[in-house]
Each structure stands twice: as structure tokens, then as C-alpha cells.
N, C-alpha and C positions, 0 to 999 in steps of 0.2 A: 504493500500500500504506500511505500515511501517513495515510490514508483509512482503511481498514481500523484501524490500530491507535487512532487517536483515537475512532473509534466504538465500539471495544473498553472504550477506558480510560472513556469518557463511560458507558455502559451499566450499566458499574459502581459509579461513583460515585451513579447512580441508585437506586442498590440500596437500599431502605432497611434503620435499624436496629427489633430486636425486643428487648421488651424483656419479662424472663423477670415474671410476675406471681404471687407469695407466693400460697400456699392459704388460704381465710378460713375463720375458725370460726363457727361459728353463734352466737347469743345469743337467751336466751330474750327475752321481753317482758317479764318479773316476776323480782326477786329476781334479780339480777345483782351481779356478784363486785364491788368497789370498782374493781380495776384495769380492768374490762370499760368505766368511764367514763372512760381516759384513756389505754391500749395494750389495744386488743383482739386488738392481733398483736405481742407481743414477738419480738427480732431483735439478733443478738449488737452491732449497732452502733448498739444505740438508747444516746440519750446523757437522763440525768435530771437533773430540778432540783426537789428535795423541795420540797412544797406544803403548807399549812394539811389540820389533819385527816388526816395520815397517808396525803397522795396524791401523785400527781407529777408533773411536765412531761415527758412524752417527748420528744425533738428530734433534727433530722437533724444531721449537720453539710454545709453547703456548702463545698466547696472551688472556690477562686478560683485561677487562675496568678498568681505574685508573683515576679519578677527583686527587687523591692523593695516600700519603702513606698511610692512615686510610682510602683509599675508597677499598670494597670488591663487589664481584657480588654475588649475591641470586641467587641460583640453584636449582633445583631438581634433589633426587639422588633417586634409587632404581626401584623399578616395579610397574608401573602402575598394572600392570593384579595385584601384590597382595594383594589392596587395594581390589578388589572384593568379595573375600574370608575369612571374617576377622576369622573363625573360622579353618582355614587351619594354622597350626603351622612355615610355611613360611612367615605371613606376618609377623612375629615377627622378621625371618631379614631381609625382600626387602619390606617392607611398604616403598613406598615415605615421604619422608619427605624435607626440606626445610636446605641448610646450606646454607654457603659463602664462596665465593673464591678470592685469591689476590694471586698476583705474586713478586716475588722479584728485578725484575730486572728493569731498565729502559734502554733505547737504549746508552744511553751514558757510561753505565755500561758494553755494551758488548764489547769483541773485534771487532776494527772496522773493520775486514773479513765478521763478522757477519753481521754488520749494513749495509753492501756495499750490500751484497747478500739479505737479507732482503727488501732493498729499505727503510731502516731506515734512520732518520734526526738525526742527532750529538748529539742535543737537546734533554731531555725528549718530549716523545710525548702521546696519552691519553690514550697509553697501558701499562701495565707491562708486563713479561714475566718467564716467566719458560720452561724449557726446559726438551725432553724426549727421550728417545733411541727413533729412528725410527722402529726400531726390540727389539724380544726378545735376552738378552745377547747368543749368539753364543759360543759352545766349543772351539773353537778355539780361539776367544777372553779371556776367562775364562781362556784356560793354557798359553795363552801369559800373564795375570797377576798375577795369583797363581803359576805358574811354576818355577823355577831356569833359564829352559833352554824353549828354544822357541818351538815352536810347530815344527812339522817335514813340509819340503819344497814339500813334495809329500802332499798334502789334496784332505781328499773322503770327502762325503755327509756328513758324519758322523761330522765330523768339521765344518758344515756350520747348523745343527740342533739346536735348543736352549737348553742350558745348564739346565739340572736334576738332580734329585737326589740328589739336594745341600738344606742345612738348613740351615733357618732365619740368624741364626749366621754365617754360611760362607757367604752368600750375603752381610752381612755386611761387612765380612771381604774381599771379594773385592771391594768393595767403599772404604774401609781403602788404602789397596797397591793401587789402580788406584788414588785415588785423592794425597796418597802422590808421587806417581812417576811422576804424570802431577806437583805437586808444588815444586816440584826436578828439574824437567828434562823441561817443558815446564809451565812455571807457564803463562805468558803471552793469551796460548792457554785459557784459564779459562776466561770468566766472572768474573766481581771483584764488586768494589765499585769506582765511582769517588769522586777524593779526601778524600780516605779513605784506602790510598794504603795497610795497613795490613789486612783488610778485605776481602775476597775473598771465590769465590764460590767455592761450594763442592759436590760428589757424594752424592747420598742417594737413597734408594727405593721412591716412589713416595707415599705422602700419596691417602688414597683411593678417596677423593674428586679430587684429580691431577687426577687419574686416570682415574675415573669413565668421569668427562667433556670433557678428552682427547677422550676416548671411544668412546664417543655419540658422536665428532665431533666438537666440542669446538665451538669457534663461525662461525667456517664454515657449519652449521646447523642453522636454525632458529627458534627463542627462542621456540616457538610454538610448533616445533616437536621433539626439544633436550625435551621440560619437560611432553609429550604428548606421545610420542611411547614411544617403550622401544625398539627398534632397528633404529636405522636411514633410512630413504627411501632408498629403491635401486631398485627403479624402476620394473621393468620385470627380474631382476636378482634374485638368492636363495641368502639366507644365506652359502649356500656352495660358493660362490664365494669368499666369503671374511673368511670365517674360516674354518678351518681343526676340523672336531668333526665326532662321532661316526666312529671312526677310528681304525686300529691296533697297528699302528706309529707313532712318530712324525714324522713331514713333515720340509724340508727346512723350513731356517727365509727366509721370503718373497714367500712362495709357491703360497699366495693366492693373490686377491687386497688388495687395502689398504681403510683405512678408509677415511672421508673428509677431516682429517688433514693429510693426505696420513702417514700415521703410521701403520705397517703392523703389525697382529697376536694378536690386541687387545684382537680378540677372537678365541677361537679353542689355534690350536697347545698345547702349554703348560700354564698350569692355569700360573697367577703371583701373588708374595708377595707382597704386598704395605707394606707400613711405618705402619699403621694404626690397633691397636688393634681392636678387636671385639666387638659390642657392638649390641643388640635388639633393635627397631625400637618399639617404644610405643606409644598409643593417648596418647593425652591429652588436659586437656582444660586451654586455655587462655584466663580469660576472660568468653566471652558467645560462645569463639569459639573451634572448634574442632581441634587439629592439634597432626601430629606425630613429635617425638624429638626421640633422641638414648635415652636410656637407662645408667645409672650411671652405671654398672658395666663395667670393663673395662676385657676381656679375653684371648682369644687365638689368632692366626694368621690371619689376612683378608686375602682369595684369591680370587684372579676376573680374573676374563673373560671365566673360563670355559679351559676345554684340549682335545686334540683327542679323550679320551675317552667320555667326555660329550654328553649329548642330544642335539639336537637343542635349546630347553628351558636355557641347561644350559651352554649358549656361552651370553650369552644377556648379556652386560655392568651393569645391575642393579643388578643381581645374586652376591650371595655374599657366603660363605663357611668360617666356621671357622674351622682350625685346631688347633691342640695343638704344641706348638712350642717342648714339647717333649713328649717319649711314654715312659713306662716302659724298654723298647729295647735304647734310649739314644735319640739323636736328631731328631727331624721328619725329614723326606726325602723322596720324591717320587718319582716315575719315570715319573710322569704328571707333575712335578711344574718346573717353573726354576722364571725367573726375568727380570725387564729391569730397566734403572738407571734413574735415574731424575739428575737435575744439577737444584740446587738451591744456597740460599747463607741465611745472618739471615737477619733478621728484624732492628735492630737497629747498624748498622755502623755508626760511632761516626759521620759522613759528615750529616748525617739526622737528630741527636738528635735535633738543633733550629726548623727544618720543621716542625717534630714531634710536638711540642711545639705548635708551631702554628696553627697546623691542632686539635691538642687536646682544645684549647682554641677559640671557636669560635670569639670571640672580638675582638682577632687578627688577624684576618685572611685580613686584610685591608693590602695595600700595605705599607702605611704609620703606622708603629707604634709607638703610640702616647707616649711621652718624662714622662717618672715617675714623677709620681702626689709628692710633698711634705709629707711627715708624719705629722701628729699632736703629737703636745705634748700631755703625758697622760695626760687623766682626761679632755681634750680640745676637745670642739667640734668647727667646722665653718662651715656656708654656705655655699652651691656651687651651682652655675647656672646649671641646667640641659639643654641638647638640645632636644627635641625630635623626632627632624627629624635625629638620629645620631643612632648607636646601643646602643640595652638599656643594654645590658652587660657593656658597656663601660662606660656606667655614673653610674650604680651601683657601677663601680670601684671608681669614684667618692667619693660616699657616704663612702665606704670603709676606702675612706685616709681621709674622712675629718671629722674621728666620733676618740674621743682620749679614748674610753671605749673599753679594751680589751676583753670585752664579746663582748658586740654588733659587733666590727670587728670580732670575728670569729664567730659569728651566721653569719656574713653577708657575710662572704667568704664563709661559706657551701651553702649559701642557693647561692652565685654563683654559685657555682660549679654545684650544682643540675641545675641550668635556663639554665647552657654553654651545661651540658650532655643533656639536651632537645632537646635544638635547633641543637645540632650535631646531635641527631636523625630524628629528624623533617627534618632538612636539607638534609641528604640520601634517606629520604622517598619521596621528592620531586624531586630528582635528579632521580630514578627508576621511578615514575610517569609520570615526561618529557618523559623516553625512550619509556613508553606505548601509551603517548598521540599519539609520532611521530608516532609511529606504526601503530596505530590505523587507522589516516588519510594516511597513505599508503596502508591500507585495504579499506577505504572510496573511495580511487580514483579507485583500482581494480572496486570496487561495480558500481561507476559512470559507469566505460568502460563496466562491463556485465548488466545493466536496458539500457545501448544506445542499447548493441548488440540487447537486445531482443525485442526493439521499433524498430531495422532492421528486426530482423526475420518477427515480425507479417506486416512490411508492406509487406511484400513477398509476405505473405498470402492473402493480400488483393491481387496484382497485380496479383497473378497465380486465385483469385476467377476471376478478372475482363475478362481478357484472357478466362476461362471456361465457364463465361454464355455467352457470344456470342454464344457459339455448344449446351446448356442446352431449355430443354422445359419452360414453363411460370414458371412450378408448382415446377422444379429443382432451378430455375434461382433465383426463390424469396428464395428458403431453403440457397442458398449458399449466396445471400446477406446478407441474416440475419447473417450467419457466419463473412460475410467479414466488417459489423457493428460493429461484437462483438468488434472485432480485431481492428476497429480503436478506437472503446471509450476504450481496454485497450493500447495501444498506447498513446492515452492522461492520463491514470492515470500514466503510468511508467513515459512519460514525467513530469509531476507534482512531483512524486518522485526523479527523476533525479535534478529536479531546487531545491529542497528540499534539498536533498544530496548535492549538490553543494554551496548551501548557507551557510550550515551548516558547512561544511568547509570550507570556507572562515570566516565565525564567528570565529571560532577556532584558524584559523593562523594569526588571531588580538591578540586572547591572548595568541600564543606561540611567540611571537614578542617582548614581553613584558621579556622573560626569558632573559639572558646574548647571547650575539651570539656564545661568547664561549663554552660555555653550550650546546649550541644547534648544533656548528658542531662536538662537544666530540660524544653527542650522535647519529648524522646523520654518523657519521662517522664508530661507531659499526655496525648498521644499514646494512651499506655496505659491511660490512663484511660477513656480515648473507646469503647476500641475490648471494650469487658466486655459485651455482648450476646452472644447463643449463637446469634443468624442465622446466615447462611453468611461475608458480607461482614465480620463480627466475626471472626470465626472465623480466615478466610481472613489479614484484619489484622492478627490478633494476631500470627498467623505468619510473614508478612511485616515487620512492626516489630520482628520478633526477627533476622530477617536480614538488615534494614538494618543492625543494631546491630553486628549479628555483622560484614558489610563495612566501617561504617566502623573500625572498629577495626583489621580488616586490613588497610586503605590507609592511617590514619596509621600505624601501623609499619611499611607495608613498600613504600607509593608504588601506585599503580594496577599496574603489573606482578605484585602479588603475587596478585592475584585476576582470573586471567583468566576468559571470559568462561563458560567449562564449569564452572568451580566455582559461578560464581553460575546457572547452569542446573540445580545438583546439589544446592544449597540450596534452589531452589524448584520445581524441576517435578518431578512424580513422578512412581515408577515404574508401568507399563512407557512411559508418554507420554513421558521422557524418553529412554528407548532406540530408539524411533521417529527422536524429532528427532535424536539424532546419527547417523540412518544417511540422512538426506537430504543431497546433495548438490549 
């Protein structure tokens, strides 16, 4: 039967997500509204950044999981499919392989229009952020910032298409004129730093890892099918719904739906440049294990997402294309490429450098930090009390001040340093484990609800046999009891797995009880992010991450005894399938 329920739980993990796609409005070809060249689908959580001429940057925001500054998220980038083929000379650039990603922002860093429309807290909260055009850069926006004079007050189609034909180097050069006429003209409009008032964010192309998680759906996809397909669920829809490819023309920004992070033109329309040089996808081994990493050489252009002229194959978020940023003929330029902006900021704004500190220094990371230990005289050693119910970093530091040989101190600061970089490792590796365990038992309790359904089905079976041998002869009557036999002794094994399954998780959220609560609504809280599709398997998860939440909170206040195993049958299986299962015995 352990058989049975892991094919259960596996089946539905399979399950993919759907992702709901916004209505489009039409546009004409002539005489089009100014905003038709830069949101042709406004959306209560579009975020702006006033433009030259009276127009605007629409932008998503990305959220990132953040414990800290030093915390990043492990992703899969590139093509599943070309992992299958390793002697096909594509998987050398869309091999999956394994990075990280972090965001720069916290909510208290944005302007607060942003945090209001967001449904942001004032406060940092357990996300970072970064931010991305909602569309491809538009011609119209393009000669509103490279132009002298503004674009003409009559706009056709042609103005509202994404801007081509432009090279690496001009893309740069308009992130140059937009970010300095926004810190001229509306510096406030920008993301900054708090309490780090010179600090302040900036245009840039998006590197390819921005890109590529924004693509797949960032965390409005779950984790499972963001690192598992290579195109997002869309239900009974095509891939033509959502990009423009094998085409004559480019199409309107926003021709098609948008993606889960509702950002239009990821794929199709016009390929785009990221930040990100070029680099091959190679095994290799760590260890006893096999894994792929980029490649040291560093090359040409990355473009992603695919253009009207692409195949189907080549709009997928994991396809990757290098060009050469120039030809013999001067700078590359095509009629398929154009771009779209990220708004980032840097890593170290002087308001962070002590956090930093402390987030790099595991021993610190205590609320209270602890008053500088005394120096020794050279050539002086002293005793000192160790505690061992305390961190052992911190009484190494001990040993440290209390030794007067300036060898021994700095063998014993390295060999700090070495035990602090550990445990900051060790520590991330169990902060990603928490976010599986949760998962997992969000999958346990789906599994719970389909071993009930299928102890409802087979009593069916029994009751429609009972019903038919009344009208059956001797010889029929005895064939279908045996059937209607079968059907209860497996009735009793599912039930046996069921109380199985059930214990089991309850076992578990004993020792996730045992984590920080903090910790644990950080990660219930990604969780919930994941799980915003209106499929079934969304649906079903949201329901169940509400009644994980609801148990663990019963077991730490009242120990596993308080939630026996009928309550959490009562939370999840429903009626009448769960008045079924409590009458099997």
C-alpha cells in the first residue's frame, strides 16, 4: 500500500499549474491613445516611472524570498528537453543547471505609491524585490528618451510596437538618458535606499537569471513546475496565446496574454538583450555527483525569449542565443531584437554595511551582541570559562582574546573564519530544507484527500454490487460478491494507509514545531505565493497550506495529542467521502 500512496502523492505533484490570462483590448492601427504605446492593459498593481513627454514606464515588481541580505533563492535555469540529448550541440547552451537569485530592494526602500498599491508593510518584510518593464521598451517611448523633441501627437501602430534594430550599446544608452532625466526631473519616483539617501536605484537591462525566473512566472508558479517544464501551464490554451512567433511582423506591446507575473511579450514578439554575457552550460562533477555549471569563458550577447520570426521551440524562457555585440559591418542590430528595463539598485548602500556584518558573521547574528572580550598582553595566556549551551563561534572568540601568542591568534581567527563560513552554509541548506519539508506535507495532505476519495469510490462499488444481485441469478450473484469482497478488503488497506499517512504527518509537524515560528511563517508565506492559480492542484493547495497552518499551531500549543488523527480527516476530507471512511473498519 506504500505503493499505492506514493503513486498517489507522485501523480499529483505532476499536476501542472494554470495560469489565469487578463482579456486584451483591441487597438486600432491609426490614431492611438499615448498610453496604448506603453500599458495597453492597465492593472491595479502596475507600478510607474514618469517619462519624457508626458508618458510612462509601466513595471512588474519581482519578488524574491529574503531571510536576509546574504539570503538568495536556488533556481533552475535553461531546458529541460536539452538534458535529453546530450550529444545534440544545444545542450551546451540550455543544459539546466542550478544558480541563485536575490533582489535589491526591501518595501521600505520603495516609494511609498508603490508599497500602498503593492499591499506592502512600511517595514522590511520576507521578500526582496526587483522590478521589470511590464512590456517590451515601445518606439514611442524610445524617441521620447533619445529624441530632442517628443514624439508626434498623431501615433499609429507603429509607435506602440517594440523598439528594433537598436544595439547593446544604444540600450545602454537609454538606461543612461532615462535614469539620469528620472534623477533630474523626478528622482523621488525611483526606489532608493533607506537611510542611505545618496544611494538610489537605476535603469539597467535585466540580467538573464532576472529574466529567465520572471519568464517562467517567478513565484506565481510553483516551485515544481517553474524547475520541471520549460513552458508554464496554460491549461487548454496554445503557446500562441501568449506569444507572437512564426510571424511576418512584429505585433503591438501587449498583442498577446501575459504571463503569471502578468508581464507581456516574455516570449515571441521581439527576442530581448539581458545584462548577461554568454556563456556554455557544462557537466560536471562535485564530488560523487553529476551537475551542470556555465562555462568560464565569458562571450557574446545573451538573447531570450525568442521573436516573431522564431519556432515554437524557440519562444521557451530556457532558449538562449548568442550574438556578437558587433559584425564586420559595425554594431549588431536586428530587426527581431529590441529590450525591456529592469530597475535595480547595488548591493552595498552604506545603511547595510553593520547588517552585512552580521549576516557574514554567524556568532553574531544574536540580538544581543556580546561587549569586546579584553586583549591579552603578548606572550600572556589566561583561562576562560567556556559555556556550552551558548554558540561555539562565540566562545572560540573567547579562546581568541584570551591566548597573548600572535600565531596561535591568527591560526585561530582562520580557523574561525573557516567554522563561521560552515555554518552560514549549513544554515541556508537548512532554511531550503524547511521550505521542502513544508511542501512536502502539503503534498501528504492532497495524498490523504485522494486514498479517502478512492475508499469513497470503491464503497460505491460495493453498494451498486448490493442493488444488482437482488435482479442477478445464484451463479451471477456469487461472481459479483466476490467482486464486491474484493472492494471492501481494499477499502481496508487504503484505510490502513490513510491512518498511516496521517500519523506520519502528524510525526513531522512535532518536529517542524521545533524550527523558529519565524522561520516557519517566512516560508508558509512563499508557499502562498506559489500556490495563486485557479487549477485544481492550486486550489486544492491553497486549502491545504491553510490547514497545515491551522495544525501546526495546534501542536505547538498543545503537543501532537491535541490533534488527533479524525480532526485532521475533518479538516481535509469532505463530506459525505469522509462519513464513508469513518465507517470502514
Amino acid at each position: 500500500m506504500r505503493f499505492l500512496v506514493s503513486l498517489v502523492v507522485a501523480l499529483f505533484m505532476a499536476l501542472p499549474f494554470t495560469a489565469s490570462a487578463a482579456g486584451l483590448k483591441k487597438a486600432g492601427t491609426e490614431n492611438l491613445t499615448q498610453e496604448q504605446t506603453y500599458n495597453l492593459h492597465p492593472d491595479t498593481y502596475d507600478l510607474f516611472l514618469p517619462m519624457p513627454c508626458d508618458g510612462q514606464m509601466a513595471l512588474r515588481a519581482v519578488a524574491v524570498p529574503a531571510k536576509g541580505y546574504l539570503y538568495d533563492k536556488k533556481i533552475v535555469m535553461g531546458m529541460r528537453t536539452a538534458n535529453d540529448g546530450q550529444e545534440n550541440i544545444r545542450a551546451l547552451y540550455e543544459r539546466q543547471y542550478e544558480t541563485h537569485l536575490s533582489a535589491p530592494f526591501t518595501p521600505r526602500d520603495m516609494p511609498g505609491q508603490w508599497r500602498q498599491k503593492l499591499g506592502l508593510p512600511d517595514a522590511n518584510n520576507n521578500y526582496f524585490y526587483y522590478f521589470l518593464g511590464k512590456y517590451e521598451v515601445s518606439q514611442w517611448q524610445w524617441e521620447a528618451v533619445m529624441n530632442e523633441q517628443c514624439p508626434p501627437k498623431s501615433i499609429t501602430a507603429d509607435m506602440a510596437r517594440p523598439v528594433t534594430d537598436v544595439s547593446w550599446l544604444q540600450a545602454q544608452e537609454f538606461m543612461y538618458k532615462y535614469t539620469s532625466w528620472l534623477l533630474k526631473n523626478h528622482r523621488s519616483a525611483l526606489p532608493g535606499y533607506a537611510d542611505s539617501p545618496g544611494d538610489v536605484g537605476f535603469l539597467r537591462l535585466p540580467s538573464e537569471t532576472e529574466w529567465e525566473f520572471a519568464a517562467r512566472g517567478g513565484l506565481n508558479v510553483n516551485e515544481t513546475d517553474r524547475n520541471t517544464m520549460d513552458f508554464y501551464h496554460i491549461g487548454d490554451k496554445k503557446k500562441a496565446d501568449y506569444a507572437v512567433f512564426g510571424s511576418e511582423n512584429l505585433h503591438m506591446i501587449g498583442s498577446r496574454s501575459p504571463n503569471p507575473l502578468q508581464l507581456y511579450d516574455m516570449s515571441g514578439n521581439a527576442a530581448e538583450m539581458v545584462e548577461s554575457s554568454f556563456q556554455f552550460t557544462v557537466p560536471d562533477m562535485v564530488g560523487d555527483a553529476l551537475v551542470n555549471r556555465l562555462h568560464g569563458s565569458q562571450g557574446g550577447l545573451v538573447v531570450k525569449g525568442g521573436s516573431y520570426r522564431s519556432t515554437e521551440e524557440g519562444i521557451l524562457p530556457g532558449k538562449r542565443e548568442e550574438i556578437a555585440p558587433f559584425t564586420d559591418k559595425g554594431p549588431m542590430q536586428r530587426k527581431d531584437i529590441g529590450f525591456r528595463v529592469a530597475v535595480s539598485g547595488i548591493n552595498t548602500p552604506k545603511s547595510r554595511e553593520q547588517a552585512l556584518r552580521r549576516e557574514n558573521d554567524t556568532y553574531k547574528t544574536a540580538q544581543q551582541t556580546p561587549a569586546p572580550l579584553p586583549q591579552n598582553a603578548a606572550g600572556v595566556d589566561r583561562p576562560v570559562r567556556l559555556d556550552a549551551s551558548t554558540n561555539l563561534l562565540t566562545e572560540l572568540e573567547k579562546i581568541i582574546h584570551a591566548t597573548g601568542s600572535p600565531v596561535v591568534k591568527e591560526n585561530l581567527t582562520q580557523y574561525r573564519r573557516m567554522v563561521a563560513d560552515r555554518e552560514n552554509a549549513l544554515a541556508r541548506q537548512r532554511d531550503e530544507a524547511l521550505l521542502n519539508r513544508l511542501r512536502s506535507l502539503i503534498y501528504q495532505l492532497e495524498a490523504q484527500r485522494n486514498i479517502a476519495y478512492r475508499i469513497y469510490t470503491l464503497n460505491n462499488v460495493v453498494v451498486e454490487a448490493g442493488e444488482k444481485s437482488k435482479k442477478l441469478n445464484a451463479q451471477e450473484k456469487e461472481l459479483i460478491q466476490q467482486k464486491s469482497a474484493q472492494a471492501k478488503s481494499l477499502m481496508k488497506d487504503f484505510k490502513y494507509s490513510l491512518t498511516n499517512t496521517t500519523n506520519n504527518y502528524r510525526l513531522e509537524l512535532l518536529e517542524l514545531v521545533k524550527f523558529a515560528q519565524s522561520d516557519l511563517e517566512r516560508r508558509l508565506s512563499e508557499l502562498n505565493m506559489e500556490y495563486q492559480g485557479e487549477d485544481m492542484l492550486s486550489r486544492h493547495s491553497r486549502e491545504n497550506l491553510a490547514n497545515l497552518q491551522k495544525h501546526l499551531a495546534k501542536v505547538r500549543a498543545g503537543g501532537a495529542n491535541s490533534l488527533p488523527v479524525s480532526n485532521i480527516w475533518q479538516d481535509v476530507i469532505v463530506q459525505p467521502t469522509l462519513k464513508v471512511v469513518m465507517s470502514v473498519i
